[in-house]
N, C-alpha and C positions, 0 to 999 in steps of 0.2 A: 504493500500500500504506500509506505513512505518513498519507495522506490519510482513506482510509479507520479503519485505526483509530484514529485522532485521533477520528472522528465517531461511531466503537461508543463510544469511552471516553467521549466527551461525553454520549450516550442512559446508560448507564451511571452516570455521577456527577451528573449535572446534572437530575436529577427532581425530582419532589415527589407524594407520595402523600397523601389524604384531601385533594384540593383541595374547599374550600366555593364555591359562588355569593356575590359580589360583596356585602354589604348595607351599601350606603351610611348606612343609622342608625347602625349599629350603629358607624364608626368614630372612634376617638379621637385617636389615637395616629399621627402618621407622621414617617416618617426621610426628608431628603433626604442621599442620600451628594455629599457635595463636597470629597471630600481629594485638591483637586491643586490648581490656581494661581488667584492672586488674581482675575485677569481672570475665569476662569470663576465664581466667586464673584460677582463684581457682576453678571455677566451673570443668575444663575440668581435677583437679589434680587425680579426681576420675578414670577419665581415665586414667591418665599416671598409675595409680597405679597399674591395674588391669590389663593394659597388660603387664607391668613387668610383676605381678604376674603371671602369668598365661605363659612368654612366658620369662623367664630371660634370656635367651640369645638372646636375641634382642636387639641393639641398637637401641635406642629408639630420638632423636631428635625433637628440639620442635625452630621451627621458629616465636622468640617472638618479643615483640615490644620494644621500650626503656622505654616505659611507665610500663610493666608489664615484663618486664623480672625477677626484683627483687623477685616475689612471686614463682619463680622457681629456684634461684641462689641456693639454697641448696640444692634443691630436688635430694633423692637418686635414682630415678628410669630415672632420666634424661641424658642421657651421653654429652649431646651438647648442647647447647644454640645460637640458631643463628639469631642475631637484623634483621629484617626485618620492618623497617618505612618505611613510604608513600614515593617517590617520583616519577620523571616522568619514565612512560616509559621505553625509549631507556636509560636513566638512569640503571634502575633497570633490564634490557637486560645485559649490561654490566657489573654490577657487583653481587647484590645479587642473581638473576636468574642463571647467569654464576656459581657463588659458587655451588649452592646448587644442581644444574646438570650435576656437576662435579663429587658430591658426591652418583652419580646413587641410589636413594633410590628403594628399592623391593616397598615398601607400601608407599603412603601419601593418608593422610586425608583430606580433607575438610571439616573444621565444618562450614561453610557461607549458611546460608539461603537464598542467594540471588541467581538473574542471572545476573551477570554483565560483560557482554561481554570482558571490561579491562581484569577484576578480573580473569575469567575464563582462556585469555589467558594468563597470569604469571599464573597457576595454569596448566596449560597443558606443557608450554615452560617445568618447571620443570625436565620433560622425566621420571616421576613414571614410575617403570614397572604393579604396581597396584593404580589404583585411588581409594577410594571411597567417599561418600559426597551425599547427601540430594538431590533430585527430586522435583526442585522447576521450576514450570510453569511459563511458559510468552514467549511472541510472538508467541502464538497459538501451542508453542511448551511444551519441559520440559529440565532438564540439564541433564533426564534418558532415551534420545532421543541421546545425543551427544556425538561422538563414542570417545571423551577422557577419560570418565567413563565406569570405568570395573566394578561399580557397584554402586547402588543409594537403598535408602529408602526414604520412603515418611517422611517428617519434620512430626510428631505429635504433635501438636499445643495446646491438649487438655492435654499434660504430661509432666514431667518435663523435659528439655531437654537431659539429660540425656541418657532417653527411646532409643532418636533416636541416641545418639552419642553410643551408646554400639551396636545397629540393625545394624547401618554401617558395625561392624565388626564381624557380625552371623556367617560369613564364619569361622571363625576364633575358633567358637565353647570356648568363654571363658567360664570359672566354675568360681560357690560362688562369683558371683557381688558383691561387696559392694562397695553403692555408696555414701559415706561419702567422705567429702571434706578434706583437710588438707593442714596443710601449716609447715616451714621448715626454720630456722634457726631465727626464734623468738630470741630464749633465748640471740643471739649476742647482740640485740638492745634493750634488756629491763630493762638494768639495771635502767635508770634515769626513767622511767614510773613505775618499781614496788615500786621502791622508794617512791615515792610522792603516790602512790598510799596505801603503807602500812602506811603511815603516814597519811592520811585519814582515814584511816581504824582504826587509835586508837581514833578518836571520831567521828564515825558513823558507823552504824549496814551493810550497805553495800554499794553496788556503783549500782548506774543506768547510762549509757550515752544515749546523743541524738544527732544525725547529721543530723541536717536540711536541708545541702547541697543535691542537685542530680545531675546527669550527664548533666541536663539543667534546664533553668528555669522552664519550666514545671513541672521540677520533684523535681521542689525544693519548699522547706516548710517556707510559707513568715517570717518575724521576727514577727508579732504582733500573728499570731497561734502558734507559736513555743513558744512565752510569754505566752499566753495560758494556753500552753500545759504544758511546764514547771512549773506554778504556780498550775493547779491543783494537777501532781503529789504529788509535792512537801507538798502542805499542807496533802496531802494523807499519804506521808511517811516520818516525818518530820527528820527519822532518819536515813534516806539514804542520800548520796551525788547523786546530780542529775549534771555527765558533760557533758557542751555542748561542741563538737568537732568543732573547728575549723580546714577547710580545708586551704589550702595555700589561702592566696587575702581576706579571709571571716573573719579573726578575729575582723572588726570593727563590722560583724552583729552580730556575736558570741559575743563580750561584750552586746554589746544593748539585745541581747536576755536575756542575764545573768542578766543585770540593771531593764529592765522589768517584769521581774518574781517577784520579789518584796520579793525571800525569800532567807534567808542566806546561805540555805542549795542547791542552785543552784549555779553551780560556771565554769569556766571556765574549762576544762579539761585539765590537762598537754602535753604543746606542742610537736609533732608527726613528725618529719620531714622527717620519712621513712615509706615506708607501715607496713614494719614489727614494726616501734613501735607502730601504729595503731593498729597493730595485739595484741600488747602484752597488749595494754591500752584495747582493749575492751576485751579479756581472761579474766581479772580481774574484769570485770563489770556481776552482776549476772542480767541484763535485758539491750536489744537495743533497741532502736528505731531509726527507719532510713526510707527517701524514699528506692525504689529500687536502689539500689548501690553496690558498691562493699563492705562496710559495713555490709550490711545482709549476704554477701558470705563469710566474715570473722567472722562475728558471728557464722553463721552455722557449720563451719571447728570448731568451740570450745563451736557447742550444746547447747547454750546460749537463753535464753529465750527473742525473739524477735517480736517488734511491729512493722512491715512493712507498710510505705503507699505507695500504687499503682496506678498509672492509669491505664482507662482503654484498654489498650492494650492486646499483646498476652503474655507478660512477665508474668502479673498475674499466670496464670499457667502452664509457660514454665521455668521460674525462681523463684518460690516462695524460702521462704526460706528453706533450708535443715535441721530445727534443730527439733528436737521432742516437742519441743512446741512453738508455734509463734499463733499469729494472725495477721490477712490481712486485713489492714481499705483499702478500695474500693472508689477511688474516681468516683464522678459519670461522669466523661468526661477524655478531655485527659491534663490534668492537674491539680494542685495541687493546687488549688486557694481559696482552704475552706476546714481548717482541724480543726476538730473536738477538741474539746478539753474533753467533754464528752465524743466521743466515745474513745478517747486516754485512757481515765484515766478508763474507764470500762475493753478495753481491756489489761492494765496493771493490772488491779486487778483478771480479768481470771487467768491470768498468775502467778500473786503469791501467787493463791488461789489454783494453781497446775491444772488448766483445763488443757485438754487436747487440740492440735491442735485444730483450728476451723478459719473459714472464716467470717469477718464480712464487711458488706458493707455500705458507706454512699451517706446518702441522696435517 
């Protein structure tokens, strides 16, 4: 019963009447929505990239978060930046909704893998004269059933997300994909990290980081495997710096992990108080290690040879890392609660042994 009218109310609210046919000349104007997390921001730069390219006289706008606006502040291919955080409702009626359908866009996107009835209506209110976004099922329905999408792909779950954000826009007929990430105005915030960082660099043969932290505890990597992990590196490579990243709140774990490791050559990393100096401190590091975070999405953007841990979710290989060589330690459930520290230090010595990509899994 709840199922079903959940699916009348969706036919119900979720239309669009006087739909046009598609005319590629005619458009100008398009919005990417991206108001939620950093990492998917760098992920989606592949796209801003390629529909410039492909389509430069397109205003291009991108409806960010306050959290991830930064990693688009510079970007050349973006003409507008426009904050879109959570609040209620008849809030978000009267003003962000109000702006943004004001600014009649020809095209927006939906990149949300979800059905969420809210979500969906701010994403209709809008007034696109083209919707497109992902065909994702539930209440016996799909979001490729409901007449405010003028066009839908199936999410492929088995590929890097990517696959499906570039299939949204087939119509669109882009050439020469390349879907490398990137990021844009670095070089402002790097002075004091390249700093410290070449100063390292004149007694030790190079730099490894690790960030322990993840988006939740789940995905975050406890202090005493992260001690671990870091000691065996460390005795591995006694003449590399190995920094651990402190995130903002986490520098008391971030010493104890550093105090635990028991080796000189593990040390603190220089503090990061923007994403871009994140960005510039891990450019300079020749190996990461990270849960799934927005960490492997910035390593990836600078090709960086990366130790990802995962759970087992669909991110595994909807977001693995982008860089031409990484490995994937696999945890066996949906958390992070036994990290290997053997399988760590094996798949760091793949990696400086020059292996190529490869998948490994624990337990």
């Amino acid at each position: 019963m709840i199922k079903t009218a959940a699916r009348l109310i969706s036919y119900a609210l979720l239309g669009k009447s006087d739909k046009q046919p598609l005319d590629i000349a005619k458009v100008r104007k398009v919005l990417i929505l991206r108001n939620d997390k950093i990492g998917d921001m760098i992920v989606t730069s592949a796209l801003l990239r390629e529909l410039k390219k492909n389509y430069p006289h397109w205003q291009i706008d991108v409806a960010a978060s306050s959290v991830n606006r930064d990693v688009i502040a510079a970007n050349p291919h973006v003409s507008d930046i426009l904050i879109w955080d959570k609040q209620p409702l008849l809030r978000d009626l009267r003003t962000t909704i109000a702006d943004l359908r004001r600014r009649r866009y020809d095209v927006i996107f939906n990149p949300y893998n979800r059905f969420s009835i809210p979500l969906l209506l701010r994403i209709k209110w809008l007034g696109a004269r083209y919707l497109t976004g992902f065909a994702i099922p539930k209440y016996g329905t799909s979001t490729a059933k409901l007449g405010m999408f003028d066009h839908t792909v199936p999410c492929d779950r088995s590929r890097h997300i990517l696959h499906s954000y570039f299939a949204t826009f087939a119509q669109f007929s882009l050439r020469d994909i390349d879907m490398r990430y990137e990021l844009f105005g670095v070089d402002a915030h790097a002075a004091p990290i390249d700093a410290a960082c070449d100063n390292l660099l004149r007694t030790h043969a190079g730099l490894f980081c690790l960030n322990f932290q993840g988006s939740n505890a789940q995905r975050t990597v406890s202090v005493a495997d992260a001690q671990r992990c870091c000691a065996a590196i460390a005795a591995r490579y006694p003449r590399h710096a190995l920094l651990v990243i402190a995130a903002p709140g986490t520098e008391a774990r971030a010493a104890e992990i550093v105090h635990g490791a028991g080796h000189a050559n593990v040390m603190l990393a220089p503090p990061t108080s923007h994403i871009l100096q994140l960005a510039a401190l891990i450019r300079r590091c020749a190996l990461v290690l990270s849960p799934d975070t927005s960490v492997i999405h910035i390593a990836s953007a600078y090709d960086r040879k990366i130790v990802g841990y995962y759970i087992r979710t669909d991110n595994y290989h909807w977001f693995y890392p982008a860089s031409s060589q990484y490995r994937v330690i696999l945890a066996p459930g949906l958390t992070l609660a036994s990290v290997s520290a053997d399988e760590t230090l094996a798949a760091v010595e793949a990696l400086m042994e020059g292996e190529t990509a490869a998948v490994q899994a624990v337990g």
